[in-house]
MARSE-675809 format. One record per residue (C-alpha): residue number from 1; residue in one letter; chain; x, y, z. Coordinates in nm, 3 decimals. Example, Ala and Ser with C-alpha at 12.3 -4.5 7.8 and 13.67 -1.06 7.14 Angstrom:
<rs>
+-----+--------+--------+---------+---------+---------+
: num : residu : chaine :      px :      py :      pz :
+-----+--------+--------+---------+---------+---------+
:   1 :      A :      A :   1.230 :  -0.450 :   0.780 :
:   2 :      S :      A :   1.367 :  -0.106 :   0.714 :
+-----+--------+--------+---------+---------+---------+
</rs>
This chain:
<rs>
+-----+--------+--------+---------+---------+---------+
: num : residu : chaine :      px :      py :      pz :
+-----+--------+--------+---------+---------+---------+
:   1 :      X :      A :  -1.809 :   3.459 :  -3.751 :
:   2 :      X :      A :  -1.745 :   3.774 :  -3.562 :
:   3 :      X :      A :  -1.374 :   3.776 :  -3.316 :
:   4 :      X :      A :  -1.429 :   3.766 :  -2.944 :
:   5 :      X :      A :  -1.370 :   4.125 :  -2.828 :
:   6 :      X :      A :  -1.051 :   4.185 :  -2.618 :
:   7 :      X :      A :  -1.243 :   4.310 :  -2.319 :
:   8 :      X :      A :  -1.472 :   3.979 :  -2.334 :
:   9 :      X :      A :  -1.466 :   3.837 :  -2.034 :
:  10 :      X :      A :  -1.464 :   3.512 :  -2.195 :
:  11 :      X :      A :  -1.185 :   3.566 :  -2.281 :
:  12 :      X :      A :  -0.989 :   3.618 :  -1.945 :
:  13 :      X :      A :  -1.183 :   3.325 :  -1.809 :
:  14 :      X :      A :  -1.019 :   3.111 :  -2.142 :
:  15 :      X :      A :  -0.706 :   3.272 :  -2.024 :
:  16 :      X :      A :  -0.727 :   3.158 :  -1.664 :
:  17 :      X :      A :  -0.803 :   2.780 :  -1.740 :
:  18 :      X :      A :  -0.539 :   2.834 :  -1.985 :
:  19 :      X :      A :  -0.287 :   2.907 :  -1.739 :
:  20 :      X :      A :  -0.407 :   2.690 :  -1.433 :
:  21 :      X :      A :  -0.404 :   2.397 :  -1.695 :
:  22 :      X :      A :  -0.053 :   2.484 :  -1.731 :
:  23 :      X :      A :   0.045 :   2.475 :  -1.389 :
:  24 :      X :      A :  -0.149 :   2.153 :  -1.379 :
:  25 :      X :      A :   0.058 :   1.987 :  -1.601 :
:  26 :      X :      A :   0.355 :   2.152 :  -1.449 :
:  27 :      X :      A :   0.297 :   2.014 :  -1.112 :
:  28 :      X :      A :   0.235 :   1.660 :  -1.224 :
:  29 :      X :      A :   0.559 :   1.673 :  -1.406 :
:  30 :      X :      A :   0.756 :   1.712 :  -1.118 :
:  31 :      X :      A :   0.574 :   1.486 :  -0.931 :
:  32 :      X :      A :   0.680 :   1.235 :  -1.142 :
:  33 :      X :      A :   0.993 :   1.337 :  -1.189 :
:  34 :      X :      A :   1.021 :   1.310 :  -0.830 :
:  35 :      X :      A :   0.929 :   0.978 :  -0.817 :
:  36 :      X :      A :   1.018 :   0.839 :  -1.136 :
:  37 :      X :      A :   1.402 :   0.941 :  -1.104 :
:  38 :      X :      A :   1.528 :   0.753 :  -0.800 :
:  39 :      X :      A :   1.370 :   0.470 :  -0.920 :
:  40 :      X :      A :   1.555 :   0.504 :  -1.222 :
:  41 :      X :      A :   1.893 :   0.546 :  -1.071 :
:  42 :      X :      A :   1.824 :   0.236 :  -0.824 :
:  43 :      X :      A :   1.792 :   0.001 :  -1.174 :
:  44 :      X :      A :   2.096 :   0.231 :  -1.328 :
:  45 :      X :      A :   2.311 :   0.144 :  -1.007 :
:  46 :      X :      A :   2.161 :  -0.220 :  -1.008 :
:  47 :      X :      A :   2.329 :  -0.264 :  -1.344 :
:  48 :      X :      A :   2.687 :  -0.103 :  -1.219 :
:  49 :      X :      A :   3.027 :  -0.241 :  -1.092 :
:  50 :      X :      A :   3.190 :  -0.082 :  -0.797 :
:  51 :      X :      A :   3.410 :   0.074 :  -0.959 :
:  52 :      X :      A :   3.095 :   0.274 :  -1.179 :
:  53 :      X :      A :   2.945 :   0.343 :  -0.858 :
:  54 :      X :      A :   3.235 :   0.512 :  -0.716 :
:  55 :      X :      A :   3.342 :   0.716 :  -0.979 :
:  56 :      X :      A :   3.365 :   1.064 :  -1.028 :
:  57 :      X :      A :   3.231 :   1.214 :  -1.229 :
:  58 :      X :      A :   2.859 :   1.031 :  -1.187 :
:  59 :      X :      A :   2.788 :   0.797 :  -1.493 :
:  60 :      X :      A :   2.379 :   0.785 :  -1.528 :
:  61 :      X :      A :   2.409 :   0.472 :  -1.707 :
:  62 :      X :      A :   2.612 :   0.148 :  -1.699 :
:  63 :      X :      A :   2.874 :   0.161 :  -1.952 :
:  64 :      X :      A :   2.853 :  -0.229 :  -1.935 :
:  65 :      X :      A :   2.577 :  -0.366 :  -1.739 :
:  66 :      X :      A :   2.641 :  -0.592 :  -1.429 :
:  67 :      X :      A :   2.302 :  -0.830 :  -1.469 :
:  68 :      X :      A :   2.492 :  -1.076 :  -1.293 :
:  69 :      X :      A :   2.425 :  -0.902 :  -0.989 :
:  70 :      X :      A :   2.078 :  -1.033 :  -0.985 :
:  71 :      X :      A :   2.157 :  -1.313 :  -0.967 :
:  72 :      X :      A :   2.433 :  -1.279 :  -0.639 :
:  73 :      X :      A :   2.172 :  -1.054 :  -0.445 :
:  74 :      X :      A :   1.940 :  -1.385 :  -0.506 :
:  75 :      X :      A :   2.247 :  -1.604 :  -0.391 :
:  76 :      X :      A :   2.390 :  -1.422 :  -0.144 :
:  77 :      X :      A :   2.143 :  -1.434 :   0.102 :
:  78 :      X :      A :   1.805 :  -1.704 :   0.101 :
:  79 :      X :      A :   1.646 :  -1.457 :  -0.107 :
:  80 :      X :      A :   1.346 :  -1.728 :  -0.228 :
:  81 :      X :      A :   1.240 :  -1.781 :   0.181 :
:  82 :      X :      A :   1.243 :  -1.400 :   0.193 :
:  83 :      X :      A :   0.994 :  -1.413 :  -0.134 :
:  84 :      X :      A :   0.773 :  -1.733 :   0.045 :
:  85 :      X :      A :   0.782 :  -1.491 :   0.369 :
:  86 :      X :      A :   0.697 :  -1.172 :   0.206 :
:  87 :      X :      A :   0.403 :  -1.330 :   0.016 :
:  88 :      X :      A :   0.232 :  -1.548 :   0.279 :
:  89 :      X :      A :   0.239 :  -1.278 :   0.553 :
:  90 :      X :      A :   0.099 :  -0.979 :   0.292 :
:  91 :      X :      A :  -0.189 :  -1.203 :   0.178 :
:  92 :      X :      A :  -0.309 :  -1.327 :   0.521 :
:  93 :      X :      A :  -0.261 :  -1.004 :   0.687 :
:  94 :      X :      A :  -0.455 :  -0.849 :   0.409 :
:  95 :      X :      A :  -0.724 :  -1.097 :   0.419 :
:  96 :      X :      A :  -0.746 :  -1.068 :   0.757 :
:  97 :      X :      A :  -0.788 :  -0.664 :   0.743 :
:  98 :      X :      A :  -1.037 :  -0.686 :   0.451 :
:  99 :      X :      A :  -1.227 :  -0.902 :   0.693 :
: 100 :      X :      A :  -1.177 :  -0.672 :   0.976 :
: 101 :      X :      A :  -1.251 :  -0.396 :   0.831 :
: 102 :      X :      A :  -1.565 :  -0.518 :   0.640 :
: 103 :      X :      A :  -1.715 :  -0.652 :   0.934 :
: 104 :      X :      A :  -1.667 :  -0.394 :   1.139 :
: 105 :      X :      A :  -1.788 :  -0.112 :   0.887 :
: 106 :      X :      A :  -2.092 :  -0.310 :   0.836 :
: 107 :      X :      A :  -2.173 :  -0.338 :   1.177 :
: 108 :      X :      A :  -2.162 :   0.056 :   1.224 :
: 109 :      X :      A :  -2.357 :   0.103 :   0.913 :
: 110 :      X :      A :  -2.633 :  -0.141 :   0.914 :
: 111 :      X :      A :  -2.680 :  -0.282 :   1.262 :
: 112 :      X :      A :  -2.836 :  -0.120 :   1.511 :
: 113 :      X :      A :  -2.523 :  -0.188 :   1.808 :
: 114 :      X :      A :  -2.526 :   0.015 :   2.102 :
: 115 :      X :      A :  -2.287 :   0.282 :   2.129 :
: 116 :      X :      A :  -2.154 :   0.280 :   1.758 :
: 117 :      X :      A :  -2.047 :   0.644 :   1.759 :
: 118 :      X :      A :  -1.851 :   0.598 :   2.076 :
: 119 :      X :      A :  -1.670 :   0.303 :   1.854 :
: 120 :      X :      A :  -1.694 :   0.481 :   1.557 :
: 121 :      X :      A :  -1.495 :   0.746 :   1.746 :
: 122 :      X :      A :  -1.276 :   0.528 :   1.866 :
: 123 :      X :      A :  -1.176 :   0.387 :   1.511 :
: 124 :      X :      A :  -1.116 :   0.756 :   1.469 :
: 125 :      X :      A :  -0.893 :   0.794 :   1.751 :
: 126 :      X :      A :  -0.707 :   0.488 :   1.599 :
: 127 :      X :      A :  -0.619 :   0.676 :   1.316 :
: 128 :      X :      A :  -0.431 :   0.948 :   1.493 :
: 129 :      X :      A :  -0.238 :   0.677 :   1.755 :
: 130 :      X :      A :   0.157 :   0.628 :   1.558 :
: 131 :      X :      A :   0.211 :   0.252 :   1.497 :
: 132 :      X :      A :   0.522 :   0.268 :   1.708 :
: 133 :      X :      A :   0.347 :   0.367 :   1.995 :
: 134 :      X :      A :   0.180 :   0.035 :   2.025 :
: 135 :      X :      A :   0.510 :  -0.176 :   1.929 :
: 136 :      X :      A :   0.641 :  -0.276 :   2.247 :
: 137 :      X :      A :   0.297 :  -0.350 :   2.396 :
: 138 :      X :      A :   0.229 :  -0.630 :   2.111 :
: 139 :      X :      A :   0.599 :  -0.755 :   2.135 :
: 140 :      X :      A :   0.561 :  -0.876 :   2.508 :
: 141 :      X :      A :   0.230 :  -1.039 :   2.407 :
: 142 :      X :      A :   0.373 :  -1.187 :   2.129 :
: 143 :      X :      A :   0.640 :  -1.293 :   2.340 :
: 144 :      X :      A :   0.450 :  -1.429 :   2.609 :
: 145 :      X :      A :   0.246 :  -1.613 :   2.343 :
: 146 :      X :      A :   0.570 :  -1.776 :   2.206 :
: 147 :      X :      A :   0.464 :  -1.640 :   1.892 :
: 148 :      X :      A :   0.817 :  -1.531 :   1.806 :
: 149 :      X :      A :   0.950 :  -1.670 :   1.436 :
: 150 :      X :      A :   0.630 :  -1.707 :   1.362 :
: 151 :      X :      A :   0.343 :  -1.628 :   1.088 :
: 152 :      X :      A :   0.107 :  -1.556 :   1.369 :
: 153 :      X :      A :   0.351 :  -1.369 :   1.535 :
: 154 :      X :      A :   0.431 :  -1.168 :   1.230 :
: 155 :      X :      A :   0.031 :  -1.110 :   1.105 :
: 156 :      X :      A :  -0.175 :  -1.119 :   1.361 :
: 157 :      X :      A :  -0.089 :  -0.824 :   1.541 :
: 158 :      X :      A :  -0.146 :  -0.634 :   1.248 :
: 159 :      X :      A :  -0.501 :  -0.765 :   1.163 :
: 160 :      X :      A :  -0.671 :  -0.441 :   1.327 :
: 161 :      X :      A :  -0.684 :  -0.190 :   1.082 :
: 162 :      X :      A :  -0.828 :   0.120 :   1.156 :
: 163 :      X :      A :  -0.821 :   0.313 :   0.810 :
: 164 :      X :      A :  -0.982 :   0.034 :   0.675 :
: 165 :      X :      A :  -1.258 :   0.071 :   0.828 :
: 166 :      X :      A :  -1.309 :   0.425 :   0.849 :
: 167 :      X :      A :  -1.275 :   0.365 :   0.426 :
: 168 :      X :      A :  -1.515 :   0.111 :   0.424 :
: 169 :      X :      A :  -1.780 :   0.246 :   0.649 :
: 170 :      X :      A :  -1.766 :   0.559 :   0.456 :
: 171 :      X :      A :  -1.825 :   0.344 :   0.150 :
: 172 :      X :      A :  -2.162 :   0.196 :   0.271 :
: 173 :      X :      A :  -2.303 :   0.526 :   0.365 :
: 174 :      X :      A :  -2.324 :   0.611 :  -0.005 :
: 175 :      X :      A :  -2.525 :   0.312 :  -0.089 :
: 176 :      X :      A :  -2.894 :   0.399 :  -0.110 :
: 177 :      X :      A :  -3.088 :   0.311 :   0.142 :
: 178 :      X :      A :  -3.362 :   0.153 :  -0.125 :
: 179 :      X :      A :  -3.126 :  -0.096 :  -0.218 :
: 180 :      X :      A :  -3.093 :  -0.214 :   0.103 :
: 181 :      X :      A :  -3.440 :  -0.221 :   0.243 :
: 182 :      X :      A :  -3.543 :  -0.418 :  -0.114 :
: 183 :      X :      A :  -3.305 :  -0.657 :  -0.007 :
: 184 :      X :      A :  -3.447 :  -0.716 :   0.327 :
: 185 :      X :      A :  -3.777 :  -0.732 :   0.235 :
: 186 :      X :      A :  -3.690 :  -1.050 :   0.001 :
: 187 :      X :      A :  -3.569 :  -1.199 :   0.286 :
: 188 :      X :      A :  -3.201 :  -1.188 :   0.255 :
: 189 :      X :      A :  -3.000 :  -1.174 :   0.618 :
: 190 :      X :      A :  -2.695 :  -0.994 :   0.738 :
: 191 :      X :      A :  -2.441 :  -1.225 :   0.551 :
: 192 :      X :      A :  -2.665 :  -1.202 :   0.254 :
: 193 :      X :      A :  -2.695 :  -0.836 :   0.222 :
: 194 :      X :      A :  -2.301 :  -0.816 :   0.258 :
: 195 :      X :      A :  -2.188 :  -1.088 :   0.028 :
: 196 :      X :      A :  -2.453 :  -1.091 :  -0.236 :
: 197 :      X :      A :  -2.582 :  -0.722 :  -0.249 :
: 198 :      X :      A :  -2.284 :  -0.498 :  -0.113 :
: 199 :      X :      A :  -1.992 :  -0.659 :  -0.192 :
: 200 :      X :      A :  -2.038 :  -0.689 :  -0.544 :
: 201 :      X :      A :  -2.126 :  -0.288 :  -0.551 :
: 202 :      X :      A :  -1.838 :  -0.218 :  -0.366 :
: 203 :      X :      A :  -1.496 :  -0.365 :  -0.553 :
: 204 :      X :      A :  -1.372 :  -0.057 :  -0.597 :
: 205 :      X :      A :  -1.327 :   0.056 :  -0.252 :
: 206 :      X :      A :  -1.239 :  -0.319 :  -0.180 :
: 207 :      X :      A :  -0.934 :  -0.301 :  -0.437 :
: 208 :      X :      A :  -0.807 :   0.030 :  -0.276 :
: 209 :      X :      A :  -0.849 :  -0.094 :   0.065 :
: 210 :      X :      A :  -0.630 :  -0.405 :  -0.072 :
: 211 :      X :      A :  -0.358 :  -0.246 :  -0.233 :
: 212 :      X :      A :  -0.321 :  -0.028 :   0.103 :
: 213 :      X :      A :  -0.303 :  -0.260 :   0.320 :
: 214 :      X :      A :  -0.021 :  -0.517 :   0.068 :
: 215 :      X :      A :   0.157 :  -0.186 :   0.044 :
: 216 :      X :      A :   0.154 :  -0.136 :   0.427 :
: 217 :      X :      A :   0.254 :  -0.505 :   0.460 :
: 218 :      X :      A :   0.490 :  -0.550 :   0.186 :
: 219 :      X :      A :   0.744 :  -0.281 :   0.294 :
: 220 :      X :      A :   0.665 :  -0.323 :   0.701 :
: 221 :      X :      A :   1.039 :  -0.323 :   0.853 :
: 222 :      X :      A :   1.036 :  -0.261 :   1.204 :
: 223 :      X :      A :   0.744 :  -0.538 :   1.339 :
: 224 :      X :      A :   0.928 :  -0.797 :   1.127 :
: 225 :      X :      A :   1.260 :  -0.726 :   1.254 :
: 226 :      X :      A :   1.147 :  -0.723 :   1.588 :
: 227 :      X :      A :   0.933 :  -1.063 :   1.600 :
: 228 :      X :      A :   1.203 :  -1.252 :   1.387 :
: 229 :      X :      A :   1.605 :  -1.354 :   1.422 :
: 230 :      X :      A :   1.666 :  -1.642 :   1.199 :
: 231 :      X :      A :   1.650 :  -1.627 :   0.817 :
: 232 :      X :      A :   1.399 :  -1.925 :   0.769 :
: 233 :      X :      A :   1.144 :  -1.622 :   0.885 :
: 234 :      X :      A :   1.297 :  -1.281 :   0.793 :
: 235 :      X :      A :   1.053 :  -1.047 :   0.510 :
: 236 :      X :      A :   1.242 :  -0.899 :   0.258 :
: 237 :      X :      A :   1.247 :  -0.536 :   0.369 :
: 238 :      X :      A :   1.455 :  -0.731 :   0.649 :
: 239 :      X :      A :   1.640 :  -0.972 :   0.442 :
: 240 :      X :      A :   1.780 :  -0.683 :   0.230 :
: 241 :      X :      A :   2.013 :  -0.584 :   0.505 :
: 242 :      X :      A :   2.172 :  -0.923 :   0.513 :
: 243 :      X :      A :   2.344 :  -0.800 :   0.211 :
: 244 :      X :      A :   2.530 :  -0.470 :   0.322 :
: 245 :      X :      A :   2.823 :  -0.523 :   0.487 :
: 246 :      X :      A :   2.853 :  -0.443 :   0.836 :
: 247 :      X :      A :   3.224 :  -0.281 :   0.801 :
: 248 :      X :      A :   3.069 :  -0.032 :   0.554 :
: 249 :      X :      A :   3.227 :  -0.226 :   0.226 :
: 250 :      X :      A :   2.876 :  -0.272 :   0.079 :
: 251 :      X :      A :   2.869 :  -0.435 :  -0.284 :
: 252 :      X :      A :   2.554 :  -0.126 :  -0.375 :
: 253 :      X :      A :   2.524 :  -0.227 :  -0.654 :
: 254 :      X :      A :   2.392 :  -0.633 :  -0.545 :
: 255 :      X :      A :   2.212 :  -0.402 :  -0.300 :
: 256 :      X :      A :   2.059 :  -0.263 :  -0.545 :
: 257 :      X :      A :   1.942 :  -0.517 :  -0.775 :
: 258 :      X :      A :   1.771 :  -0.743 :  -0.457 :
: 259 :      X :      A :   1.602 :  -0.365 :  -0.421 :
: 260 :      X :      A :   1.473 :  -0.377 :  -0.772 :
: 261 :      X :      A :   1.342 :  -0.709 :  -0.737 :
: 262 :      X :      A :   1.159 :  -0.610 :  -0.379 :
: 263 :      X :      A :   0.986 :  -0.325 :  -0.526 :
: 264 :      X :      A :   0.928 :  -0.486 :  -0.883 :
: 265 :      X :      A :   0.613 :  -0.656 :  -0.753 :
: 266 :      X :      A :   0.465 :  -0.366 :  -0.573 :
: 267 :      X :      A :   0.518 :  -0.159 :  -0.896 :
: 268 :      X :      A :   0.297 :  -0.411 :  -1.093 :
: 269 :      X :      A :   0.058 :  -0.428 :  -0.861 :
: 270 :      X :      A :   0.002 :  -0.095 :  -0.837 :
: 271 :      X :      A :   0.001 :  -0.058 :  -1.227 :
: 272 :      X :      A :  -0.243 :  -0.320 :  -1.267 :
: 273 :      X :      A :  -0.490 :  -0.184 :  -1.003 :
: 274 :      X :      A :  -0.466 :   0.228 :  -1.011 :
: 275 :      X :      A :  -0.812 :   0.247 :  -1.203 :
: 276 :      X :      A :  -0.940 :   0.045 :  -0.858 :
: 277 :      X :      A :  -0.724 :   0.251 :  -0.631 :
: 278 :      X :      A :  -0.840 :   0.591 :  -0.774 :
: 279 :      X :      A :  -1.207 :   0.464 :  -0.782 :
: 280 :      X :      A :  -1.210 :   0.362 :  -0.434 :
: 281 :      X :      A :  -1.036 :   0.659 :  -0.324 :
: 282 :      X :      A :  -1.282 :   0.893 :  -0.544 :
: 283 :      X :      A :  -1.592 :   0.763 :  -0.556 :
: 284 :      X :      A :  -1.884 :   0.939 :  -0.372 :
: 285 :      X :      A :  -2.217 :   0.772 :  -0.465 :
: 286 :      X :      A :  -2.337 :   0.426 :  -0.585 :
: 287 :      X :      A :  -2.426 :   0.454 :  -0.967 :
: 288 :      X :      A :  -2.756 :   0.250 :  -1.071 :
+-----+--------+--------+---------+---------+---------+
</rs>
C-alpha cells in the first residue's frame, strides 16, 4: 500500500480536522473546568469549619469534614417549607407554561386565527422585553389582588412564557404536513391532533421546554422576594439568605452546605434529562 505523498492534499485536510479537533476538545475542557470548579469548591467549603475557610494559605479540601453543617443549614432556618415552596411553585408554574406555550404554538401553527403574524411578532417582541421591566407592573396587581404570600401570587404571574412558545411553534413547523392532514381526514379534532398525534412526536422539545422553564423557576429570586415576607412562603433562593448574618459574621460554610442541597436537585435533573434537552434544542425535522 503506497504512502500518501507529502504534497497530498489529503493530507493537509487530515491535518486541519486534526487540529480543529484539538481545539475542540480544548474548548470543552475549559468549559467545564469553568463550571465544574466552583461547584467543587462550594461542596469543599460546605465540608469546612471557619477556621478552614479563613485560613491562609487556601486549603482545597477539608482536612476534617464538617457534615454536620448539613444538618444546621436544615435547622437553622425552616429549610423543609422552603423545599414544599420550591417544589409546588416550579411544578405548577411549569405546568402552567407547558400549557401556555403549547396552546398558543398550536394555535399559530395549525389554526387559521386572524392576525397570527402580528401575535407571532409580538411573542417575538416578548423575547427581547427584560423580566424586570415588567416587575413592578405585576406587583401592584398582585397587590391589589391580595395575592401577596401566596401560590397564586408567586406562579401566576409567571405563567406567560414567551420562549416557550417561540420553541414550540418552531417545533410544529417541522412536522410534515401529511401527518397532519391524515389525521384530519380520520376525523380527529383540534384536541385530538395535539394530544394523540403531536404530542407524542414531540417529547423532546417538551422535555427541553420543561427543564427551562424548572430551571427559570427553581433559582427565580427577585419575584419571590418581592411577593413574600414571612417564612411559611419564602423559595429557597430566598430562604438561603436567612442564614447569612446581617453583621457580616456569616457561618459560609452552613451557607454553603443549604447551597449544595438547593442546587443538588437541579443538577440531577439536568443529568437525567440532557439527552431530552439537547434533542429538543437540536432537532430540525420529524423522523418517520
Amino acid at each position: 500500500m503506497s504512502a500518501v505523498p507529502r504534497n497530498d492534499p489529503r493530507r493537509s485536510r487530515r491535518r486541519r480536522l486534526d487540529s480543529a479537533g484539538a481545539s475542540t476538545y480544548v474548548v470543552a475542557t475549559v468549559a467545564v473546568a469553568a463550571i465544574c470548579l466552583p461547584l467543587a469548591w462550594m461542596f469543599a467549603a460546605s465540608l469546612k469549619s471557619r477556621s478552614e475557610l479563613y485560613s491562609v494559605p487556601v486549603e482545597l479540601l477539608p482536612s476534617d469534614p464538617q457534615w454536620s453543617n448539613y444538618s444546621k443549614a436544615w435547622n437553622a432556618v425552616p429549610f423543609a417549607r422552603f423545599f414544599l415552596n420550591s417544589i409546588v411553585t416550579t411544578l405548577l408554574a411549569t405546568l402552567l407554561k407547558l400549557l401556555n406555550g403549547v396552546l398558543t404554538a398550536y394555535a399559530l401553527v395549525f389554526m387559521e386565527v386572524r392576525a397570527r403574524r402580528i401575535v407571532f411578532l409580538v411573542v417575538i417582541a416578548a423575547l427581547m422585553v427584560p423580566e424586570q421591566v415588567v416587575l413592578i407592573p405585576n406587583y401592584v396587581l398582585v397587590s391589589d389582588l391580595d395575592w401577596l404570600n401566596t401560590y397564586q401570587g408567586l406562579v401566576v404571574p409567571n405563567a406567560a412564557v414567551a420562549l416557550g412558545t417561540f420553541l414550540m411553534r418552531q417545533h410544529f413547523l417541522t412536522i410534515p404536513r401529511s401527518l397532519v392532514e391524515a389525521a384530519r381526514l380520520d376525523g380527529v379534532g383540534h384536541l385530538g391532533l395535539l394530544w394523540k398525534v403531536l404530542l407524542p412526536i414531540s417529547r423532546p422539545s417538551l422535555a427541553a421546554f420543561a427543564v427551562i422553564a424548572v430551571v427559570a423557576r427553581w433559582n427565580d429570586y427577585l419575584w419571590p422576594l418581592l411577593v413574600t415576607n414571612t417564612d411559611q412562603m419564602k423559595t429557597l433562593p430566598v430562604g438561603l439568605t436567612l442564614l447569612q448574618d446581617s453583621e457580616g459574621q456569616s457561618e459560609w460554610g452552613i451557607v454553603m452546605a443549604g447551597s449544595v442541597m438547593v442546587v443538588v436537585p437541579i443538577i440531577l435533573l439536568f443529568l437525567r434529562a440532557q439527552r431530552h434537552l439537547v434533542e429538543g434544542l437540536t432537532a430540525g425535522s420529524v423522523k418517520g
